[in-house]
C-alpha positions in Angstrom: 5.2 4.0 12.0 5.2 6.1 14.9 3.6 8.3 17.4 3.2 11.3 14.8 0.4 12.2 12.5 0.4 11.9 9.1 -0.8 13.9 6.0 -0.9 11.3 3.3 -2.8 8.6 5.3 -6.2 7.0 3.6 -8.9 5.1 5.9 -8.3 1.3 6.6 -10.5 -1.1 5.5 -9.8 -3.9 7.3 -11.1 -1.7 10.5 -14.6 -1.1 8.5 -14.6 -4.7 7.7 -14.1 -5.9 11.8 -16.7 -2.9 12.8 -19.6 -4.3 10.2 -18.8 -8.1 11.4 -19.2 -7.4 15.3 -22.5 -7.8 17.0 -24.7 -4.7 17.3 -24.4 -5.4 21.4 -20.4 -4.8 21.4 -19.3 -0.8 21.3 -17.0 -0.3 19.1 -14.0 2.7 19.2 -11.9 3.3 16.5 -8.5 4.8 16.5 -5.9 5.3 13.5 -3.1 6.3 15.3 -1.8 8.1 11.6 -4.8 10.8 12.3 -5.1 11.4 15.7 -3.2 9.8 18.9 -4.7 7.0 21.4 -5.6 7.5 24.5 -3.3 6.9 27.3 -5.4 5.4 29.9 -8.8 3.5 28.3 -9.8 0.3 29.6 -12.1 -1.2 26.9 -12.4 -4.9 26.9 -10.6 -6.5 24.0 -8.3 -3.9 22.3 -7.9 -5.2 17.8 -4.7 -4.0 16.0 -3.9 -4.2 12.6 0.1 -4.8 11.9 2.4 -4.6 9.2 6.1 -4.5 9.1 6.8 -0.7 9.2 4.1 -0.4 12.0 5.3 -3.5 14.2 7.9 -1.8 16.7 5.0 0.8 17.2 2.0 -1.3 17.0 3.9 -3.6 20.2 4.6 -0.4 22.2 0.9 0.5 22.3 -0.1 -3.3 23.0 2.1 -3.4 25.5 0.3 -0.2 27.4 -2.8 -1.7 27.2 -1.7 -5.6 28.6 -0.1 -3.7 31.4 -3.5 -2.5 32.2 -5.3 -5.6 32.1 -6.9 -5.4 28.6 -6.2 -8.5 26.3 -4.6 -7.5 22.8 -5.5 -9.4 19.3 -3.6 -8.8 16.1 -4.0 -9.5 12.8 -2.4 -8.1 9.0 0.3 -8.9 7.3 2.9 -9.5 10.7 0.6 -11.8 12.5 0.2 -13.9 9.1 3.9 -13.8 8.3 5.6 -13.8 11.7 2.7 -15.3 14.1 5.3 -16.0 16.8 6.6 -12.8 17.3 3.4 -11.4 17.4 2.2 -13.6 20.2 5.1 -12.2 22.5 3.2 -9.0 22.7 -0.5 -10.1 22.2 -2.8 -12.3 23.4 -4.3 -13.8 20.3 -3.3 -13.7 16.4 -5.5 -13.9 13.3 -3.4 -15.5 10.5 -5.1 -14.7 7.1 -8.3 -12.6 6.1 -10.2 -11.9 9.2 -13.8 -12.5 7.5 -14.9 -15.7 9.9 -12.1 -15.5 12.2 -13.4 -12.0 13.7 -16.6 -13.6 14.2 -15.5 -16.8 16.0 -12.9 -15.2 17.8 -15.5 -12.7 19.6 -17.5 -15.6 20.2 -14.7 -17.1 22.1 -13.7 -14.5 24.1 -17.7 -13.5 24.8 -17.3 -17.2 26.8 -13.7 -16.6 28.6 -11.8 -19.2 25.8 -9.7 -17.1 23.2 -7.3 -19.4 21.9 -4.3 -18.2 21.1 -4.6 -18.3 16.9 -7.1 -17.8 14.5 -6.6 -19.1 10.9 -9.1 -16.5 8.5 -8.1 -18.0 5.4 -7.9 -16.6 2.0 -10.7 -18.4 -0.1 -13.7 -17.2 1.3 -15.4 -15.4 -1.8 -15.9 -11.9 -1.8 -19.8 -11.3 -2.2 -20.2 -10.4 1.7 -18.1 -7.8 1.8 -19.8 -5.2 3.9 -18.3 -2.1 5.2 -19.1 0.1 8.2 -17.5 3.5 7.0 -19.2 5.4 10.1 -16.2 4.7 12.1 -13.6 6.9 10.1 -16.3 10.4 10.2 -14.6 13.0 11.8 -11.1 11.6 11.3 -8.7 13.5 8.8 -7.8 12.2 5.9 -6.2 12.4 2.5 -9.3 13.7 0.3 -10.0 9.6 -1.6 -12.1 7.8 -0.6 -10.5 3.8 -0.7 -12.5 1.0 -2.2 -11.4 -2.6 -2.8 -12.4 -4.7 -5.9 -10.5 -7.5 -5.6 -7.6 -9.4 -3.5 -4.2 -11.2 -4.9 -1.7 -10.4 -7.5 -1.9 -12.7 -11.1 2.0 -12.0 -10.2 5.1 -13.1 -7.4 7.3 -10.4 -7.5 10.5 -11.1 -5.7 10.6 -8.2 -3.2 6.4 -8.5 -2.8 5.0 -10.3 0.4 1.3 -10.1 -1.4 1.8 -13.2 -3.4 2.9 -15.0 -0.3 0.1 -13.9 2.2 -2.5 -14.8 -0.6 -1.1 -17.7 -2.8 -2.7 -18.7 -5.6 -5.9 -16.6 -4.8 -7.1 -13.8 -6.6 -11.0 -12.6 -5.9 -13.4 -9.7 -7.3 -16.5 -8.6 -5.8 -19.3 -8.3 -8.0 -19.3 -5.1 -10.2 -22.4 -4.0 -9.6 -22.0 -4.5 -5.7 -18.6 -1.8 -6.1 -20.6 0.2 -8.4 -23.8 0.4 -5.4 -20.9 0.9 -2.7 -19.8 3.5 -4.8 -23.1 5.6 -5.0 -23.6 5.5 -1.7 -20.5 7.3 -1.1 -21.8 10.9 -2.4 -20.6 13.2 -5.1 -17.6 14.5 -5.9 -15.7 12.0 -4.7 -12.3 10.6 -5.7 -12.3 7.1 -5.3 -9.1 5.5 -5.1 -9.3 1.2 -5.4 -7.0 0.1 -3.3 -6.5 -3.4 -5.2 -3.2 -4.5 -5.4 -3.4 -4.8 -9.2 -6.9 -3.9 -10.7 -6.3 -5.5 -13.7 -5.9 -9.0 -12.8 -7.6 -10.0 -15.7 -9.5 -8.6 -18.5 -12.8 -10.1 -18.7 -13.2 -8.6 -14.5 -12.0 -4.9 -15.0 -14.1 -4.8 -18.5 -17.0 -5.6 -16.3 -15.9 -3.1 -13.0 -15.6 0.0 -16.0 -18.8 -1.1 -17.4 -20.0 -0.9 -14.2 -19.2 1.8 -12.8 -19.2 3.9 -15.9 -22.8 5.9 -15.2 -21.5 6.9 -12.2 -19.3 10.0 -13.3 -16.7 9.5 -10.3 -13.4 10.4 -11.4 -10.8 7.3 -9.5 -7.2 6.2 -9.0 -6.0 2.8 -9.0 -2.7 0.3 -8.5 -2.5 -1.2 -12.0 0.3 -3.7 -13.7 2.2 -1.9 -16.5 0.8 -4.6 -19.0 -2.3 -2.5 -19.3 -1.1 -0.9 -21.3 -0.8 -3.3 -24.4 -4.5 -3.3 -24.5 -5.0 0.4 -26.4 -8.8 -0.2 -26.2 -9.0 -1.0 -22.3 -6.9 2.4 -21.5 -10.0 4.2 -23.9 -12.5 2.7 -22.0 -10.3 2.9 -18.5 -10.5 7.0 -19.3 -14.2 6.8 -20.2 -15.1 5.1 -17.0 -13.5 8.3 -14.9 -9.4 7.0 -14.7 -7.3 9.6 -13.5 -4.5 8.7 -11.9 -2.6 5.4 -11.9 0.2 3.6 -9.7 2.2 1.7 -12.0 5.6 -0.2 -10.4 8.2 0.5 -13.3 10.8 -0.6 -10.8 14.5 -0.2 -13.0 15.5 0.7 -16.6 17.3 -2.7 -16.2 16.2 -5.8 -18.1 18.6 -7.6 -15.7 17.2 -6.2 -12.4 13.6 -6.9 -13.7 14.7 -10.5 -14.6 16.3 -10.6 -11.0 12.6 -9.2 -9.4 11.0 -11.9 -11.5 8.9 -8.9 -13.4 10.5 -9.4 -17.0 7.1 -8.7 -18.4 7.3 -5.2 -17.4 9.2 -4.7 -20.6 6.1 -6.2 -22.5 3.9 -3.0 -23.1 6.9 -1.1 -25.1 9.6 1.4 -23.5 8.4 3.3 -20.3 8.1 6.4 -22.2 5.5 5.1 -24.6 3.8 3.4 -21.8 3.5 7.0 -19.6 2.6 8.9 -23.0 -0.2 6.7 -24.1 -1.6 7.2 -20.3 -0.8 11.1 -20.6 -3.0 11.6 -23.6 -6.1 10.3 -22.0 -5.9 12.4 -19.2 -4.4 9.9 -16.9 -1.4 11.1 -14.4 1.0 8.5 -13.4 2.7 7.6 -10.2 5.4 5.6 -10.6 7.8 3.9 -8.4 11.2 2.7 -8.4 13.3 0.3 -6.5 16.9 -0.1 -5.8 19.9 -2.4 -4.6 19.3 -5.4 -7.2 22.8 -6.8 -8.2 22.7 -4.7 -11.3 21.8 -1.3 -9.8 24.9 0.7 -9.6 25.0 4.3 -8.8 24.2 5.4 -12.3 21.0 3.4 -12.6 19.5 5.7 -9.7 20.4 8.8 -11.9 18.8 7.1 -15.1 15.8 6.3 -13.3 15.4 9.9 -11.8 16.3 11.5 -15.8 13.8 9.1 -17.2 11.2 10.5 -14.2 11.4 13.9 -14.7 11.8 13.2 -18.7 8.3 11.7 -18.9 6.7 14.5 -16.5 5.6 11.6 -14.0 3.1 13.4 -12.1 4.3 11.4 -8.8 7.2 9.6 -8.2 9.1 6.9 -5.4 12.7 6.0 -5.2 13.2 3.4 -2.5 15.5 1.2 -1.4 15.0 -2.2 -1.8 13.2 -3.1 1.3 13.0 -7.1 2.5 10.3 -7.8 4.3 8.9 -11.1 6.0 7.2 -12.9 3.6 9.0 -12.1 0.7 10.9 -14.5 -1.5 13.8 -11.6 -1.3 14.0 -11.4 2.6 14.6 -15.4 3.1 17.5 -15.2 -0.4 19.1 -12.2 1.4 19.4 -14.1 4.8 20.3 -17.1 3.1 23.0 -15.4 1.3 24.4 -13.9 5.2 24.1 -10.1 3.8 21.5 -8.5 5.8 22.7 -6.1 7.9 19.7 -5.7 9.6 17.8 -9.4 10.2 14.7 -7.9 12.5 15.4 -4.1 10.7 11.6 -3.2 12.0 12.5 -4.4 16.0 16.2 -2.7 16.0 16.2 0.5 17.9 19.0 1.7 15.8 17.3 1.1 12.1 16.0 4.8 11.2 13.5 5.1 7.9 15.5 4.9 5.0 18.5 3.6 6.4 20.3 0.3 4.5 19.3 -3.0 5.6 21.3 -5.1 3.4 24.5 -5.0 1.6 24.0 -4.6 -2.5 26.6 -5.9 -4.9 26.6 -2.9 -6.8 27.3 -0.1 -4.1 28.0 0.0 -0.7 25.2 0.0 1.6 25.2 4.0 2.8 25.8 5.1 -1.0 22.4 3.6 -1.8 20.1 5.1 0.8 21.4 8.6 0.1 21.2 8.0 -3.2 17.6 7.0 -3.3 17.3 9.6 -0.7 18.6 12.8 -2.9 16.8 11.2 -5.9 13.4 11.8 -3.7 14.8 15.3 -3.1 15.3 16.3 -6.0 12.1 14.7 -7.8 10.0 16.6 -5.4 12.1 20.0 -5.5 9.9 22.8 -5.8 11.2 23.8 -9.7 10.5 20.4 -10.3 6.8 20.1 -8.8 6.2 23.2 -11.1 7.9 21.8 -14.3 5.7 19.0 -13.9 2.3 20.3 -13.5 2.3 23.1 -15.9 4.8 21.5 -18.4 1.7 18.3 -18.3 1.8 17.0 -22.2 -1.8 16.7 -21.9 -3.9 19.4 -22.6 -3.9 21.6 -19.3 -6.5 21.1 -17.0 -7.1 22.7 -13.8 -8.5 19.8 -11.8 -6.1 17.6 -12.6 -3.5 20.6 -11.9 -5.2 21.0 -8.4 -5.2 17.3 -7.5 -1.8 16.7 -9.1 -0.5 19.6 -7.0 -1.8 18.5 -4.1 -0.3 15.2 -4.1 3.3 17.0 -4.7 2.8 18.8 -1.9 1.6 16.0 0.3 4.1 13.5 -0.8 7.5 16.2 -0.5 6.2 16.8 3.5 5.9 13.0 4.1 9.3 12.2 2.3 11.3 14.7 4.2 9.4 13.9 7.8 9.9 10.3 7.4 13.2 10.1 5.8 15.9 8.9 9.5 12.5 8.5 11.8 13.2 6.1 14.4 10.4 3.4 13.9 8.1 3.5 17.1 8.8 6.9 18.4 
C-alpha cells in the first residue's frame, strides 16, 4: 500500500503467470514492492503493474516515475478491470480481465510500435494452461507458504465482495492432477496455501483436488465457505488430505447483517461455535474474519463478535470495517444512498488505513473504526496470543503451535504498522 516492506506478504501469481507467457527473447525483472523497494532510476522498455484498490494511490506514484522517464506503463488487476478510466490517466495501456491472451497480444503490439490503449483478457478461457514461472520470486522474502491456485470465481455475490463482479458467472478448476504435479515440484516441507477464493466451490471438484493431492503428505491452508462444514465426511477427508488451517468469512453474529451482505447461508452449517469445534478436532486452526458497519451493527455487535472470537480460541482473527470498494454491489448502494464520506477513499491524501469511509446507521463513523480498531488490539494482545495457542481444544501439537504462533506474531506487527498509514507513502 506503500513504500514500506511487509512481513505478511505471499508471492503474486499473476507476476509468475506474465513471466511464463513472455517470449524467451524479452528479459524479464521482477519487483514486489511489499519485499524489497524499486529502483529509482531503471529504464527497461515496457514497465507491467498489477493494481488493486489499497495499492492504486501507490501503484500510480511509481508509474508516474517511470512515464516521466520515458518508459511506457501497462496495468492490469482488479483497478484496471473495475475502473479502466482512471487507470488510463496514469498508464499507457490497461488489461481489463484475466491476462492469459491479452499479455501475449499486447507484447506483440508493442514488439511493432501499436499498443492500443486496452486489452480485454476475458474470464472464460479454461484453466488447463496454466503455467507458472516461480524463478522470479527466489531470493525475495516471504511469508514461509508457498501460494497455489485451483480454481477462479465465487459459487457466491456477497454484497461487499468485488470477486463476483470481476468474474461473473465463471467459476474454473484446473485439473487435479496438474495441482497435484505443480505441487511436487515445489519440494518438501512445504506449506502450501491455495489461494482460491473459495476452494469449495463444489463438491464433486475439491473431492477430486483431496484425492489428488492426498499422496503427497503436504500439510496446506486454504479460503473455504463456512458451508463446508455441513458435509462431516468432506472435513474427514479435508484433514486426511494435509488441511491445517482454514480462512472462513463468519462476518457478524447477526442474521440481519448476513441477510443485508446477501450471505444468509452462513447460518446453514449450525452456530459458529459448532462450526470452529468440528474444524478444531481434526486438527484444523481457523482464521476468521469479521466485518462491520451493516445497518444492524451497533457498538455491541463488535464486542460480541470479539467474546465469540476469543470464546472459540480462533487461532487467527480480523475485525474490519466495512470497506466499499469499486466493483462491489455495496460501493455503488452506498453512493447511491449520498453516505460515503470518502467517494475516491484510495486517491484522497487525507484517507489513512483504517479510517471511516462511510457513515453507518448504527454508530457514528469514528466510533466504528476505533472500535474495530481496539477489537484488533485486543484479539492479538500478547495474554491473548498465549491463551489461544496453549489453551488449543485440540490435542496440543507443537507444529501447529509453531505455525499458529507465528502467524500471531506476524499478523499483531502488520495490524499495528498499518493501522492510520497514509496510502502511497
Amino acid at each position: 500500500m506503500g513504500n514500506y516492506r511487509s512481513t505478511d506478504a505471499v508471492a503474486p501469481l499473476s507476476m509468475a503467470i506474465l513471466a511464463a507467457r513472455t517470449p524467451e527473447d524479452i528479459a524479464v525483472r521482477f519487483y514486489d514492492d511489499k519485499v524489497e523497494a524499486i529502483p529509482e532510476n531503471d529504464s527497461p522498455d515496457l514497465v507491467a503493474i498489477t493494481v488493486e484498490t489499497f495499492t492504486a494511490r501507490r501503484a500510480y506514484e511509481l508509474a508516474a516515475g517511470y512515464r516521466k522517464r520515458g518508459v511506457p506503463v501497462v496495468m492490469g488487476g482488479y483497478q484496471p478491470t473495475f475502473l479502466p478510466d482512471e487507470c488510463l490517466e496514469h498508464a499507457d495501456s490497461v488489461v481489463v480481465g484475466d491476462a492469459e491472451g491479452s499479455w501475449e497480444r499486447l507484447l506483440a503490439d508493442f514488439r511493432t510500435g501499436a499498443l492500443r490503449r486496452t486489452y480485454e483478457g476475458g474470464n472464460e478461457r479454461p484453466l488447463d494452461d496454466a503455467a507458472m514461472d516461480r524463478s522470479i520470486f527466489a531470493g525475495k522474502r516471504y511469508a514461509p507458504v508457498v501460494p497455489v491456485q485451483y480454481g477462479r470465481g465465487c459459487r457466491f455475490s456477497c454484497d461487499f465482495c468485488s470477486i463476483r463482479a470481476f468474474y461473473a458467472n465463471s467459476i474454473r478448476a484446473r485439473a487435479p492432477q496438474q495441482v497435484a504435479g505443480e505441487i511436487g515440484r515445489l519440494g518438501p516441507r512445504k506449506l502450501v496455501f491455495f489461494v482460491d477464493d473459495n476452494l469449495f466451490n463444489s463438491r464433486p471438484a475439491l473431492d477430486a483436488l483431496l484425492s489428488a493431492i492426498r499422496p503427497l503428505g503436504i500439510r496446506w491452508s486454504c479460503q473455504i465457505s463456512i458451508d463446508v462444514a455441513k458435509d462431516e465426511l468432506l472435513l474427514d477427508r479435508m484433514a486426511e488430505a494435509g488441511c491445517v488451517f482454514v480462512l472462513i468469512g463468519f462476518e457478524s453474529l447477526s442474521a440481519e447483517n448476513l441477510r443485508q451482505m446477501r450471505k444468509p447461508w452462513n447460518r446453514v452449517s449450525g452456530d459458529y461455535l459448532s462450526v470452529v469445534g468440528k474444524l478444531h478436532e481434526r486438527g484444523m486452526a481457523v482464521y476468521g474474519t469479521f466485518v462491520f458497519g451493516y445497518d444492524g451493527d451497533t457498538p455491541q455487535t463488535i464486542q460480541r463478535s470479539l467474546d465469540f472470537a476469543l470464546a472459540a480460541r480462533l487461532e487467527i482473527a480480523n475485525f474490519n470495517p466495512l470497506t466499499p470498494t469499486p466493483g462491489s454491489p455495496l460501493y455503488d448502494r452506498l453512493s447511491s444512498e449520498g453516505r460515503l464520506l470518502l467517494p475516491k477513499w484510495w486517491l484522497n491524501p487525507a484517507y489513512r488505513y483504517g479510517d471511516p469511509i462511510f457513515t453507518p446507521r448504527g454508530m457514528e463513523p469514528e466510533d466504528l473504526a476505533r472500535l474495530c480498531f481496539d477489537a484488533k488490539r485486543k484479539f492479538y494482545s500478547w495474554r491473548s496470543i498465549s491463551d489461544r495457542i496453549f489453551g488449543a481444544n485440540a490435542g496440543f501439537d507443537w507444529f501447529r503451535a509453531g505455525a499458529v504462533g507465528l502467524a500471531n506474531v506476524i499478523s499483531r506487527r502488520e495490524v499495528m504498522r498499518k493501522q492510520h498509514r497514509e496510502l502511497g507513502v
